[in-house]
C-alpha positions as protocol buffer text, in pm:
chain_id: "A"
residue {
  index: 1
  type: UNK
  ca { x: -3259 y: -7017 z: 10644 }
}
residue {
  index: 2
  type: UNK
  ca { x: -3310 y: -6962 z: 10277 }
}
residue {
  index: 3
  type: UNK
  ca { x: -3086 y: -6884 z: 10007 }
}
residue {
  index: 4
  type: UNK
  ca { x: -3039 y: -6556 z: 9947 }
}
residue {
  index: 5
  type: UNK
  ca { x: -3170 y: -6360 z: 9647 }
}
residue {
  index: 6
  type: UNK
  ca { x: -2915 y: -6168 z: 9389 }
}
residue {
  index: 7
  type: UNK
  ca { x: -3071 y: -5811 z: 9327 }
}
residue {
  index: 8
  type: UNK
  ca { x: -2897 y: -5622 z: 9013 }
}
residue {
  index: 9
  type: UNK
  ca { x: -2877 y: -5329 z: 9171 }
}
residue {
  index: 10
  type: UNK
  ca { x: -3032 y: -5055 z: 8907 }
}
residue {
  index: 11
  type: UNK
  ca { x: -2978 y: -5351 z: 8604 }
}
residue {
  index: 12
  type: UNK
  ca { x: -2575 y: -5473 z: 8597 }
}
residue {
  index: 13
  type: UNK
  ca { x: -2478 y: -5120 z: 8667 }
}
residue {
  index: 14
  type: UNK
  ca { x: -2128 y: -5220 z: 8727 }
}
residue {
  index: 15
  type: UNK
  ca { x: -2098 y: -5314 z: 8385 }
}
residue {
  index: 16
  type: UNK
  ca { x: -2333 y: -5107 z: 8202 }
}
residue {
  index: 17
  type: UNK
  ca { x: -2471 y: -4756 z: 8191 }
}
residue {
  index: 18
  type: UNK
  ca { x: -2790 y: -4751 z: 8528 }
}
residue {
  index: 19
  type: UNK
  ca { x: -3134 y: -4838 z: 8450 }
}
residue {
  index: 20
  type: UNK
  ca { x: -3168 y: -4933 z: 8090 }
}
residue {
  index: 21
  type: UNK
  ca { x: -3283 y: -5194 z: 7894 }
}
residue {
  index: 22
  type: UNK
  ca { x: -2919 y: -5308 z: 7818 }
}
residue {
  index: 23
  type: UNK
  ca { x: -2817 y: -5334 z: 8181 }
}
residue {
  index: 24
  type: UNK
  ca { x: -3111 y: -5506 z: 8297 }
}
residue {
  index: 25
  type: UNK
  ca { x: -3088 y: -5788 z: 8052 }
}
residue {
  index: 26
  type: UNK
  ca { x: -2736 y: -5847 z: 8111 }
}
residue {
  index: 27
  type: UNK
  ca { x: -2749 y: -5890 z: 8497 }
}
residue {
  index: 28
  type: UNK
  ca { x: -3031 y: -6174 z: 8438 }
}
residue {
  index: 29
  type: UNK
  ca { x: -2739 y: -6323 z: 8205 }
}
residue {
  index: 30
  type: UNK
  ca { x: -2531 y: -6269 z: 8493 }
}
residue {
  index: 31
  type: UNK
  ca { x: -2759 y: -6504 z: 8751 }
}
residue {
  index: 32
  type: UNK
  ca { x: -2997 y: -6223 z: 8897 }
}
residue {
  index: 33
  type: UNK
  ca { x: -3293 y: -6315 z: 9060 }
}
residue {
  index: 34
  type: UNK
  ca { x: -3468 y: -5986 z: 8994 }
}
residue {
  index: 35
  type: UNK
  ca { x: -3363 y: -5655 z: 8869 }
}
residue {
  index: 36
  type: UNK
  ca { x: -3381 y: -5320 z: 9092 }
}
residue {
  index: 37
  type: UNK
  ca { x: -3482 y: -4952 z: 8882 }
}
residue {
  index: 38
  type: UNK
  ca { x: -3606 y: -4647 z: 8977 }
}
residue {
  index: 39
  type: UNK
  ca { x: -3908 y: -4441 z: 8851 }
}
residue {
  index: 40
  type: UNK
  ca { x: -3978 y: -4090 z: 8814 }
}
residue {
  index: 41
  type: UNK
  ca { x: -4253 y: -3853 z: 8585 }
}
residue {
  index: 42
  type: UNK
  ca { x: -4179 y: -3714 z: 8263 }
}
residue {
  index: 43
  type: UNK
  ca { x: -4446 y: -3374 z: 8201 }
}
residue {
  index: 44
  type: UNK
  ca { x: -4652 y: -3598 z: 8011 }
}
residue {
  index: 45
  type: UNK
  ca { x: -4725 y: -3847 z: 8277 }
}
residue {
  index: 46
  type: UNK
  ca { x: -4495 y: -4133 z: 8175 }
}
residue {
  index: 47
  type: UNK
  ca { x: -4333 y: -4310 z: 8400 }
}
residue {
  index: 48
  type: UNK
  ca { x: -3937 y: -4258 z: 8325 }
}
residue {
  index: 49
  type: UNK
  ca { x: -3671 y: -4496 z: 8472 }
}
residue {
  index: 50
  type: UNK
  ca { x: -3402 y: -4315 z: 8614 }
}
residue {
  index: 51
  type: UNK
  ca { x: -3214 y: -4290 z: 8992 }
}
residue {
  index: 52
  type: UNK
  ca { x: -3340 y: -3933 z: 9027 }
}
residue {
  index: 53
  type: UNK
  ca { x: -3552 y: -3662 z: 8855 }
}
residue {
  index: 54
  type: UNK
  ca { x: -3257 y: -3443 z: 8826 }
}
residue {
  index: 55
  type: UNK
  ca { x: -3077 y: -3601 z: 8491 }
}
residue {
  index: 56
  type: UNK
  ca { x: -2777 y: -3448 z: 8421 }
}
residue {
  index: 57
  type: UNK
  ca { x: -2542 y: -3690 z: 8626 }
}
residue {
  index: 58
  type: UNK
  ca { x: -2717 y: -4012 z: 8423 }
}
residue {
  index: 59
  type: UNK
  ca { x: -2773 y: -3903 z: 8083 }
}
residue {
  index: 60
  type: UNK
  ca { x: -2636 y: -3653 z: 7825 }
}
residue {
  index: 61
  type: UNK
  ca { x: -2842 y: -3370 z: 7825 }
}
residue {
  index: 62
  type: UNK
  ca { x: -2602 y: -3104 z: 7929 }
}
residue {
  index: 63
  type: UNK
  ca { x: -2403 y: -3177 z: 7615 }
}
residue {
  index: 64
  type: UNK
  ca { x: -2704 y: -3097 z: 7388 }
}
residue {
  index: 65
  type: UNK
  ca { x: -2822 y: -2741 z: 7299 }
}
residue {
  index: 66
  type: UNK
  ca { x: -3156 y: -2770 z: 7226 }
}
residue {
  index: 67
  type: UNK
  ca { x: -3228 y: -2863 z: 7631 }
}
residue {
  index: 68
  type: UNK
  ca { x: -3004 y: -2578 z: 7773 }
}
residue {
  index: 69
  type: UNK
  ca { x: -3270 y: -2341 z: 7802 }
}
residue {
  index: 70
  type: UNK
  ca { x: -3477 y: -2600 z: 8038 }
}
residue {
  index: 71
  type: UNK
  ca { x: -3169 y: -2611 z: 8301 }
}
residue {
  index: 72
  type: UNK
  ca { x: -3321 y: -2460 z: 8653 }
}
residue {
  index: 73
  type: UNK
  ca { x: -3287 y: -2496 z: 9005 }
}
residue {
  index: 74
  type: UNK
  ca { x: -3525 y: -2703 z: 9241 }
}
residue {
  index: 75
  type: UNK
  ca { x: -3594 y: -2805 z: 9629 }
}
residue {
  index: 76
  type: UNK
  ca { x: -3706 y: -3153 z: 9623 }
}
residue {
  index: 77
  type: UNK
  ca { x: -3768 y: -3315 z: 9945 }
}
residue {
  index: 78
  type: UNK
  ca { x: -3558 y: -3051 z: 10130 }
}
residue {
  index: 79
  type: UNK
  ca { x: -3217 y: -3079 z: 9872 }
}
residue {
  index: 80
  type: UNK
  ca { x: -3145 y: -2835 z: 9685 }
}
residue {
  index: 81
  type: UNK
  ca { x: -3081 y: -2911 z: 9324 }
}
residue {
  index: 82
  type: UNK
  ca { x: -2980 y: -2756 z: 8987 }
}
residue {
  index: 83
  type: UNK
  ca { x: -2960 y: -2892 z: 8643 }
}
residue {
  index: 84
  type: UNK
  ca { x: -3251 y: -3060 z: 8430 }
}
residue {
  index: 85
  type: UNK
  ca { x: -3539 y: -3264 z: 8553 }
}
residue {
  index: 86
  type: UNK
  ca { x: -3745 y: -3556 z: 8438 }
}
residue {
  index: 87
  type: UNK
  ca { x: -4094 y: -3378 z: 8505 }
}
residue {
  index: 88
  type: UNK
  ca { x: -4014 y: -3118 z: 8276 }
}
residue {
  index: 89
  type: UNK
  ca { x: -3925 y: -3356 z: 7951 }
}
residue {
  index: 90
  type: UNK
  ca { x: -4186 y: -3502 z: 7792 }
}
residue {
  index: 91
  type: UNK
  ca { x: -4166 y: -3889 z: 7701 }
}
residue {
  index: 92
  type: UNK
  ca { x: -4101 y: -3801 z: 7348 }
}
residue {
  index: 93
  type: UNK
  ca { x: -3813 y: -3535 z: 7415 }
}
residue {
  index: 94
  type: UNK
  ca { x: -3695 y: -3821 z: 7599 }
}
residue {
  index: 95
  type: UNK
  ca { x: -3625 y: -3998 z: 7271 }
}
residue {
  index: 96
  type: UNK
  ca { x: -3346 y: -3766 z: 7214 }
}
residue {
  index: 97
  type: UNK
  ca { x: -3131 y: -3847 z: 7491 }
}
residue {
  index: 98
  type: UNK
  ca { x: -2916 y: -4135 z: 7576 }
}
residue {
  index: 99
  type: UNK
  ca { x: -2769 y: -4304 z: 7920 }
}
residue {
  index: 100
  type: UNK
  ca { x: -2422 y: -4213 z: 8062 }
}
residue {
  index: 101
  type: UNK
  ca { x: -2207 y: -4402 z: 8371 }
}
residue {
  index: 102
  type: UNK
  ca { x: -2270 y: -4165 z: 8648 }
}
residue {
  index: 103
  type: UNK
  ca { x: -1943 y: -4317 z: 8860 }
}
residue {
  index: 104
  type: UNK
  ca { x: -1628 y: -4174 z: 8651 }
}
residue {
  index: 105
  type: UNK
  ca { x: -1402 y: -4460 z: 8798 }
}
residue {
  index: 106
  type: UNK
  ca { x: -1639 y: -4749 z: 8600 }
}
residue {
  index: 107
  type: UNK
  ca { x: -1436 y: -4727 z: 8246 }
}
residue {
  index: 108
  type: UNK
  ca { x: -1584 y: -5017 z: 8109 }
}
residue {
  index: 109
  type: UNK
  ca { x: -1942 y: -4897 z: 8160 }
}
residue {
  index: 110
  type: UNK
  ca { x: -1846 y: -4539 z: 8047 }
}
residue {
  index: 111
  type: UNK
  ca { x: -1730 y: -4691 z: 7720 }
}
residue {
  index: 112
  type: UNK
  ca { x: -2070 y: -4745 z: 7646 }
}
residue {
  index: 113
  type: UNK
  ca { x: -2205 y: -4383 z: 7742 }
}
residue {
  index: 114
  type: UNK
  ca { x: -2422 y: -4247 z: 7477 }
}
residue {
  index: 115
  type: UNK
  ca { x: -2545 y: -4580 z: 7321 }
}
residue {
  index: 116
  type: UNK
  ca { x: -2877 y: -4657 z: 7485 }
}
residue {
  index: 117
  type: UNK
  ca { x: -3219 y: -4510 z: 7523 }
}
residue {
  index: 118
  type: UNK
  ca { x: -3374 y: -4385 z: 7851 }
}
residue {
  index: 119
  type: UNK
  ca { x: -3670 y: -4657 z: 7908 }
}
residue {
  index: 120
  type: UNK
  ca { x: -3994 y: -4572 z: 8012 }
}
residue {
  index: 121
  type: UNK
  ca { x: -4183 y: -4808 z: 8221 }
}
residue {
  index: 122
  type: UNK
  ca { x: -4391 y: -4936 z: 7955 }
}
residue {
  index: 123
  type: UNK
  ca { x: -4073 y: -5046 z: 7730 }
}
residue {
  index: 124
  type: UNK
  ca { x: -3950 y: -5283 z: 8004 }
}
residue {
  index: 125
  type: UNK
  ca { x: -4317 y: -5454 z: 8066 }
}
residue {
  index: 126
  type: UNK
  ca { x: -4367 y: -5477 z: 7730 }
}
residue {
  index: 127
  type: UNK
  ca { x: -4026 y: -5674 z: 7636 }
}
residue {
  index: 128
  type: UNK
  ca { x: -4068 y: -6030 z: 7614 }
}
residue {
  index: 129
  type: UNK
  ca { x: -3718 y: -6104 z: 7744 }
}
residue {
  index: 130
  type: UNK
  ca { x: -3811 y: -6007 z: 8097 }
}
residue {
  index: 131
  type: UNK
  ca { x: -4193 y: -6178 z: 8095 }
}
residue {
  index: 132
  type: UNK
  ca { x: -4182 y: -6387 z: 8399 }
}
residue {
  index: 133
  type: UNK
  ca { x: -3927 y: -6212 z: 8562 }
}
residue {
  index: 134
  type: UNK
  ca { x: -3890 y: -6063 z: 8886 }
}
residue {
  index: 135
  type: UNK
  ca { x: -3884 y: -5663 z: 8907 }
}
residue {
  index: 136
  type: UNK
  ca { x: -3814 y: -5427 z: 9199 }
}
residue {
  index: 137
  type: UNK
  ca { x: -3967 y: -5089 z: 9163 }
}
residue {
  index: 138
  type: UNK
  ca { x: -3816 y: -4814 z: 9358 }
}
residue {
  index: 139
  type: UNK
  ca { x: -4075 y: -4494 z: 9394 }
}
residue {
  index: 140
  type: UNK
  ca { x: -3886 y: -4213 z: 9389 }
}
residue {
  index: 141
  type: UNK
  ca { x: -4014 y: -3931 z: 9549 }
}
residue {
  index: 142
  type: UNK
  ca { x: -4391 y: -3986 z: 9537 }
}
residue {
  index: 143
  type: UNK
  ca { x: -4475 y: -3743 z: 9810 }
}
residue {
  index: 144
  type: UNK
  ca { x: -4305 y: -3429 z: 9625 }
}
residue {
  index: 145
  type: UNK
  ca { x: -4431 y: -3563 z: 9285 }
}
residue {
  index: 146
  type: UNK
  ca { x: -4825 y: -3556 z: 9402 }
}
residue {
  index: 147
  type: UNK
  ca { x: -4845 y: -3268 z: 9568 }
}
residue {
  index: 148
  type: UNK
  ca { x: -4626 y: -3109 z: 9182 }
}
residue {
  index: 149
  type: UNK
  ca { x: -4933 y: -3320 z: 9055 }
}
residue {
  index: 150
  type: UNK
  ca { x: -4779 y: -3608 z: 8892 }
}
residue {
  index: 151
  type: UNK
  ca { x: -4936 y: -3950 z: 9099 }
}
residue {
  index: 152
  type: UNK
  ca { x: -4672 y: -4201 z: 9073 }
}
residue {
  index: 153
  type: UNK
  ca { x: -4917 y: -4412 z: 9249 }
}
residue {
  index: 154
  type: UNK
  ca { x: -5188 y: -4425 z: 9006 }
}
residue {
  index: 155
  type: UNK
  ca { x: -4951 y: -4394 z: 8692 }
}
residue {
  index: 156
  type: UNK
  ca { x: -4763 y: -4772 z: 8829 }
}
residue {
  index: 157
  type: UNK
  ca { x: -5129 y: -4870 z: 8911 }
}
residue {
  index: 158
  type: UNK
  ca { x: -5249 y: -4793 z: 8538 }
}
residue {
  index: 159
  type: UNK
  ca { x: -4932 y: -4963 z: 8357 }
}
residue {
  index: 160
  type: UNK
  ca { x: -4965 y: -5308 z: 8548 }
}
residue {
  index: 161
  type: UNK
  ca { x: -5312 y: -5341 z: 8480 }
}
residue {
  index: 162
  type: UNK
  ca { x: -5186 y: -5242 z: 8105 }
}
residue {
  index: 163
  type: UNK
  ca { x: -4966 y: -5488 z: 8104 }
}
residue {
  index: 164
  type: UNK
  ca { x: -5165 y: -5797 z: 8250 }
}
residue {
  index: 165
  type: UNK
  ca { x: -5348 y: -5732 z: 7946 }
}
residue {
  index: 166
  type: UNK
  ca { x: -5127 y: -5985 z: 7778 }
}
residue {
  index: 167
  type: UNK
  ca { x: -5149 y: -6318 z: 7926 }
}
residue {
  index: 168
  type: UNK
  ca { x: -4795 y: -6371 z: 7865 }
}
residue {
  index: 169
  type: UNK
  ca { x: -4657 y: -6079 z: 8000 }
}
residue {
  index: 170
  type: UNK
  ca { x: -4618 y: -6169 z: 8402 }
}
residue {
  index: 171
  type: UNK
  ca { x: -4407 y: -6077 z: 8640 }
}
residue {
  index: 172
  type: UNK
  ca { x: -4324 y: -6088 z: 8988 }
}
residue {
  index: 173
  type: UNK
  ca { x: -4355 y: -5707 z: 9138 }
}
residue {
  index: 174
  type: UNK
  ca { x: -4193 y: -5572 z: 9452 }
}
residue {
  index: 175
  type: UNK
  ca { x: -4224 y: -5243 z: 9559 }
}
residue {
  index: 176
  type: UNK
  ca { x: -4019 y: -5028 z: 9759 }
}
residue {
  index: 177
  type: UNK
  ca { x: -3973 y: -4633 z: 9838 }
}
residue {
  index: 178
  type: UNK
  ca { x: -3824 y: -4409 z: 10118 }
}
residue {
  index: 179
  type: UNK
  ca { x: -4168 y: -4244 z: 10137 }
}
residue {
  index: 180
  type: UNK
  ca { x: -4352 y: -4434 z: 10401 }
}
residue {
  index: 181
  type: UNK
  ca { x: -4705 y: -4248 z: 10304 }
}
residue {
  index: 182
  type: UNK
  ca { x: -4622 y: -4304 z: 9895 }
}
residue {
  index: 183
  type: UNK
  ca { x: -4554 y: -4654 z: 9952 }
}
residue {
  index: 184
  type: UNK
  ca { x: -4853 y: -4679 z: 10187 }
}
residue {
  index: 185
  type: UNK
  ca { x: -5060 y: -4523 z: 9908 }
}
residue {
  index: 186
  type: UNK
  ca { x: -4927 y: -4799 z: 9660 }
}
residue {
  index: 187
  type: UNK
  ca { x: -4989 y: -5048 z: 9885 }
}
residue {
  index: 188
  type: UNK
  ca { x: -5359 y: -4952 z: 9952 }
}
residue {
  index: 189
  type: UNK
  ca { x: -5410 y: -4865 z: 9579 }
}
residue {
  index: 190
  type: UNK
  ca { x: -5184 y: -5187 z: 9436 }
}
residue {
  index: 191
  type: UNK
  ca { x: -5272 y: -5431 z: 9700 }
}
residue {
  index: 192
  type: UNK
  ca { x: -5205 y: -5799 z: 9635 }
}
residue {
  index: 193
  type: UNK
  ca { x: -5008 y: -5739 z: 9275 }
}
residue {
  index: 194
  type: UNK
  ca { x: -4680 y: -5659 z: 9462 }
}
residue {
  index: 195
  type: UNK
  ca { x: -4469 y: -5739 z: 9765 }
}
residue {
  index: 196
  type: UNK
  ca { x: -4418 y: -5374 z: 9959 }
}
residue {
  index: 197
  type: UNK
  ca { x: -4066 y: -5299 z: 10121 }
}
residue {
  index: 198
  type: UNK
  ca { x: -3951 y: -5002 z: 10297 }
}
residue {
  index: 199
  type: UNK
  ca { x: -3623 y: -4836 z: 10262 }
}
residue {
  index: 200
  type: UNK
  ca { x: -3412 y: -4627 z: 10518 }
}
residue {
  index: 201
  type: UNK
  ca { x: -3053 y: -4554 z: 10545 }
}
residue {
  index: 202
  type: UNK
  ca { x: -2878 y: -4418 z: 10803 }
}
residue {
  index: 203
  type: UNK
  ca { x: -2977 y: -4062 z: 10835 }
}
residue {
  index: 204
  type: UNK
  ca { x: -3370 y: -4161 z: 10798 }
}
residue {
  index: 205
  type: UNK
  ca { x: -3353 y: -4434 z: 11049 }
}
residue {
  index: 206
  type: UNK
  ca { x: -3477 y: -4334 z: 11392 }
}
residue {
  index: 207
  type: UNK
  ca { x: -3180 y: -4384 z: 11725 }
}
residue {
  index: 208
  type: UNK
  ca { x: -3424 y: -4698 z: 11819 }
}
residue {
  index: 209
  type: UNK
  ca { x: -3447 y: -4890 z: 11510 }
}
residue {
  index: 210
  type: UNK
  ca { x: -3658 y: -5119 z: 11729 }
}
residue {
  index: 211
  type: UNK
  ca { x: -3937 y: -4864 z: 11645 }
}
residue {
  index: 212
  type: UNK
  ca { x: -3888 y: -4877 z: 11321 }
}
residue {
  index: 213
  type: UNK
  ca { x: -3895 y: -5273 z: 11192 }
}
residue {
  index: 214
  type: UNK
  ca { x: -4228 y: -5269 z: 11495 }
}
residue {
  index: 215
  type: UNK
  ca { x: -4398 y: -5014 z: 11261 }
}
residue {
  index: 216
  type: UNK
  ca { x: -4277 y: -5150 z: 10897 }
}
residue {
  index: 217
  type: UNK
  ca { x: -4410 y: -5503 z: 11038 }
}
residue {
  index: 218
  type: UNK
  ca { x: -4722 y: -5331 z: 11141 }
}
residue {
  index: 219
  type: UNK
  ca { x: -4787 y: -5237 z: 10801 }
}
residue {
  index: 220
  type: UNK
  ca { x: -4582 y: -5367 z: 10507 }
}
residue {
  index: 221
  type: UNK
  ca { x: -4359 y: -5647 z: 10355 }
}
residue {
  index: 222
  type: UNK
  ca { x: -4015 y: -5595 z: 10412 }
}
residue {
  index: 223
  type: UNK
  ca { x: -3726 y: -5369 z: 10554 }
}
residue {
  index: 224
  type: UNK
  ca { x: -3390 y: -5251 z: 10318 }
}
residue {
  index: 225
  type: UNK
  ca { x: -3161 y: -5101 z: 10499 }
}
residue {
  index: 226
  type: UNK
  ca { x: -2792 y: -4964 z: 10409 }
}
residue {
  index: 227
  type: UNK
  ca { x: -2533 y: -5191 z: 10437 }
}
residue {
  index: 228
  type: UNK
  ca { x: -2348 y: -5057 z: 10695 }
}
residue {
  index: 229
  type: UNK
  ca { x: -2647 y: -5036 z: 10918 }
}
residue {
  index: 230
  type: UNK
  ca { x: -2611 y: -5424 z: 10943 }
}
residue {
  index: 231
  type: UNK
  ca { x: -2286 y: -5426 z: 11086 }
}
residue {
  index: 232
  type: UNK
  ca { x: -2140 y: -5414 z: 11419 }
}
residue {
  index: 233
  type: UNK
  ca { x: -1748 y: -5396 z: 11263 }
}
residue {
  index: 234
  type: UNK
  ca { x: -1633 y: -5358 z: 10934 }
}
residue {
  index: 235
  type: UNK
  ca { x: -1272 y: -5301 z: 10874 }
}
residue {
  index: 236
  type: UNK
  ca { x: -936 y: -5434 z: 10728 }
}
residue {
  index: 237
  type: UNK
  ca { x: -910 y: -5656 z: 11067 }
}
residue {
  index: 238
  type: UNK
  ca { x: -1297 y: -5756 z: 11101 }
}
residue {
  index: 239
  type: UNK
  ca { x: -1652 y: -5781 z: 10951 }
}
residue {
  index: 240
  type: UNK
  ca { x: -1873 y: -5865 z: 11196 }
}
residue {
  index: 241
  type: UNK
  ca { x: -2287 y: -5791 z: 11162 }
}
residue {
  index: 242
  type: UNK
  ca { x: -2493 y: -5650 z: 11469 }
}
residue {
  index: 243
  type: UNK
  ca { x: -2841 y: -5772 z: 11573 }
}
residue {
  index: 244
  type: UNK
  ca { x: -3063 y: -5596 z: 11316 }
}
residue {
  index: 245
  type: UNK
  ca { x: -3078 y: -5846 z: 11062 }
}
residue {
  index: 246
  type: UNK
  ca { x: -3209 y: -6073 z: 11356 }
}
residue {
  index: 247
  type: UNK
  ca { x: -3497 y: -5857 z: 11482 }
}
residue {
  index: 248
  type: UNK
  ca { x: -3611 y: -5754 z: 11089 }
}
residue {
  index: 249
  type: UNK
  ca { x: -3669 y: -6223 z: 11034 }
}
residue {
  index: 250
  type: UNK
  ca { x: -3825 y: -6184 z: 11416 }
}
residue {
  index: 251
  type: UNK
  ca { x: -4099 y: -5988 z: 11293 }
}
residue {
  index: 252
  type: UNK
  ca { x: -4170 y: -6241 z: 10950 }
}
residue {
  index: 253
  type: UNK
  ca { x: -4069 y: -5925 z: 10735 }
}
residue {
  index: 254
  type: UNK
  ca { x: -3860 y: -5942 z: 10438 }
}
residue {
  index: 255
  type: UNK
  ca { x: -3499 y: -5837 z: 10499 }
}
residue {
  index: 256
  type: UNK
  ca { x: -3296 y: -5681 z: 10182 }
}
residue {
  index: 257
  type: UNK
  ca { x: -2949 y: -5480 z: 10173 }
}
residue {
  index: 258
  type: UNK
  ca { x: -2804 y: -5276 z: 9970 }
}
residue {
  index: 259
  type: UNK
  ca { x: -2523 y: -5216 z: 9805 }
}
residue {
  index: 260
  type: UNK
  ca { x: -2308 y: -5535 z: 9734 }
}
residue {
  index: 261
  type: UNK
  ca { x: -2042 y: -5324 z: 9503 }
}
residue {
  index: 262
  type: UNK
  ca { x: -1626 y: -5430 z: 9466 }
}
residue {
  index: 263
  type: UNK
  ca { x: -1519 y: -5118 z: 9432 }
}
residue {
  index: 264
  type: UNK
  ca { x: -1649 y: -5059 z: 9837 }
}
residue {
  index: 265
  type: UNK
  ca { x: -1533 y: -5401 z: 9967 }
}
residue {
  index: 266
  type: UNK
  ca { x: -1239 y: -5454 z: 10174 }
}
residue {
  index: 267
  type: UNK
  ca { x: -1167 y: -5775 z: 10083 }
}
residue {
  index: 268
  type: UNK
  ca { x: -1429 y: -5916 z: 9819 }
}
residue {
  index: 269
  type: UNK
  ca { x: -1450 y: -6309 z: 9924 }
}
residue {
  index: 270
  type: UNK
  ca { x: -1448 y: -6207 z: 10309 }
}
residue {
  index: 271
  type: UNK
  ca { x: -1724 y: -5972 z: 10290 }
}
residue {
  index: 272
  type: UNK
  ca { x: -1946 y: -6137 z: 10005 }
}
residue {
  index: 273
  type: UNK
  ca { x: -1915 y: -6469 z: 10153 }
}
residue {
  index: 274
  type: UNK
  ca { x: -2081 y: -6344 z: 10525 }
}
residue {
  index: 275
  type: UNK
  ca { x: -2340 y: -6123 z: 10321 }
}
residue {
  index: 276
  type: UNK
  ca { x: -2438 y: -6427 z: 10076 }
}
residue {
  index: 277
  type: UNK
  ca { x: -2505 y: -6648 z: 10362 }
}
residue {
  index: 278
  type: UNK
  ca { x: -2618 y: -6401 z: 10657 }
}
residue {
  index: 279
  type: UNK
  ca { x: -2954 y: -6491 z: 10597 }
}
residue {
  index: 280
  type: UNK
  ca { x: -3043 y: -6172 z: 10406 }
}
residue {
  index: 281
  type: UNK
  ca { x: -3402 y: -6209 z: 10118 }
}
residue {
  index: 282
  type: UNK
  ca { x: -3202 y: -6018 z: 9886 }
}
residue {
  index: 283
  type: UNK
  ca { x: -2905 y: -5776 z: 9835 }
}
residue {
  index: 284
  type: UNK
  ca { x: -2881 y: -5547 z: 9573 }
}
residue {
  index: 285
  type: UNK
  ca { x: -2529 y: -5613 z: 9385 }
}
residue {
  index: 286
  type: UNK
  ca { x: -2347 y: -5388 z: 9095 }
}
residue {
  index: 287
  type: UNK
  ca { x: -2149 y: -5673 z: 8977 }
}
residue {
  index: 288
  type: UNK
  ca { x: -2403 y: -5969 z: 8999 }
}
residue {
  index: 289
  type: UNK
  ca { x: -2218 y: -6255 z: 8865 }
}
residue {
  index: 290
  type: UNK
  ca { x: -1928 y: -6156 z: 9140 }
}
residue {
  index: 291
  type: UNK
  ca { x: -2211 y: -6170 z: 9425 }
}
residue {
  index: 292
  type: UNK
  ca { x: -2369 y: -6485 z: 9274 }
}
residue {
  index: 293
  type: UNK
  ca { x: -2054 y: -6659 z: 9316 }
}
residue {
  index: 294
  type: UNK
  ca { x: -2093 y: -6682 z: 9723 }
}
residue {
  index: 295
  type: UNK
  ca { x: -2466 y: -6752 z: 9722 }
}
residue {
  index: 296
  type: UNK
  ca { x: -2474 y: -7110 z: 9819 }
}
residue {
  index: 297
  type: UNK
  ca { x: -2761 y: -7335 z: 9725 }
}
């Protein structure tokens, strides 16, 4: 069994404000294997890196006037959503806003709301402190984006092959969506650049989840599941974890988790030490130097 991989889940995002620069640099200092961020479109076909199109819970642009008039309501993917989006920003109005903590309970992170830029892909390739480094790309949405015409595909295609343009600049790629045709469309379009994982949770994962890890070894890398959809018990008495994890390593697919966090642990050494040494590829952890302290090897 190998030693399991630390994921900072969205950069140190237990420490910092989500997906920026800042975060992502302190949960390598931390002992991260890789780093976990999310992409979405600006309207000028940049590839932003933020949890969700909708921006308003990550950033400040409700506190700034010259955006209010851009404020609307959209369906995407069957949710209903109001406030401002990513797709209708361009990269350079971008420039004008700045991260904020999305979880009001994470002080210390909040401290530093306002103080960093909103990266675009091409920023984070392009930095020499993460050349070599391992990067998990989260497609969000690709399925609503194309058919708004915005190819997520293509655009990630187009900045890796910019970015092999420097010899210096490599990194280890995996990529990973809940939209089993986008990622399939990376996949095909991407190929051997990148490692291709498939996430569910709970309410996307079919009653026989047999079915599911037979078709995701049929045709990608690896399986992420929610956390809880590993266990079997998980309680003040008892943390136990079910079969799945078993049947994902039957079929030779990669098997990640996610998300290690201390504010949702009942007891933090109990429940780090069994994930840590489960036998899990990777978890994705908010507080990566806690997590890193169970890993053993």
């Amino acid at each position: 069994m190998g030693v399991t991989e630390v994921f900072g889940h969205r950069g140190a995002s237990g420490y910092l404000p989500e997906n920026t620069l800042e975060a992502f640099q302190l949960a390598f200092e931390l002992g991260a294997d890789a780093i976990e961020f999310d992409l979405v479109p600006t309207s000028d076909n940049q590839l932003v890196i933020r949890h969700e199109p909708e921006l308003s819970s990550t950033t400040n642009i409700k506190a700034l006037s010259q955006f209010q008039s851009k404020q609307t309501d959209l369906e995407i993917d069957g949710e209903q959503m109001s406030g401002w989006f990513s797709h209708h920003l361009t990269s350079r109005e971008f420039l004008e806003l700045r991260a904020v903590e999305r979880y009001p309970n994470r002080v210390e992170s909040a401290s530093h709301d306002g103080k960093y830029m909103i990266p675009v892909l091409g920023d984070l390739l392009a930095a020499p402190e993460f050349f070599g480094k391992k990067l998990i790309i989260e497609l969000k949405h690709p399925d609503y984006f194309l058919a708004s015409g915005f190819d997520l595909v293509q655009m990630l295609k187009m900045e890796l092959e910019i970015a092999e343009i420097d010899p210096d600049a490599s990194h280890e790629y995996v990529i990973e969506s809940f939209d089993w045709r986008g990622l399939a469309r990376a996949k095909e379009s991407i190929g051997d650049r990148a490692k291709f994982v498939f996430l569910a949770e709970p309410k996307t994962t079919p009653e026989d989840i047999d079915l599911l890890i037979e078709a995701v070894g049929d045709n990608f890398d690896g399986l992420s599941l929610a956390l809880p959809q590993f266990f079997r018990e998980f309680d003040e008495e008892s943390i136990e974890l079910n079969d799945v994890l078993g049947k994902i390593k039957d079929k030779d697919l990669l098997a990640y988790t996610y998300t290690a966090r201390i504010e949702h642990a009942v007891d933090v050494e109990r429940d780090f030490k069994l994930l840590a040494n489960a036998g899990f590829d990777g978890v994705f952890a908010d507080q990566p130097d806690v997590f890193r302290q169970f890993v053993i090897g």
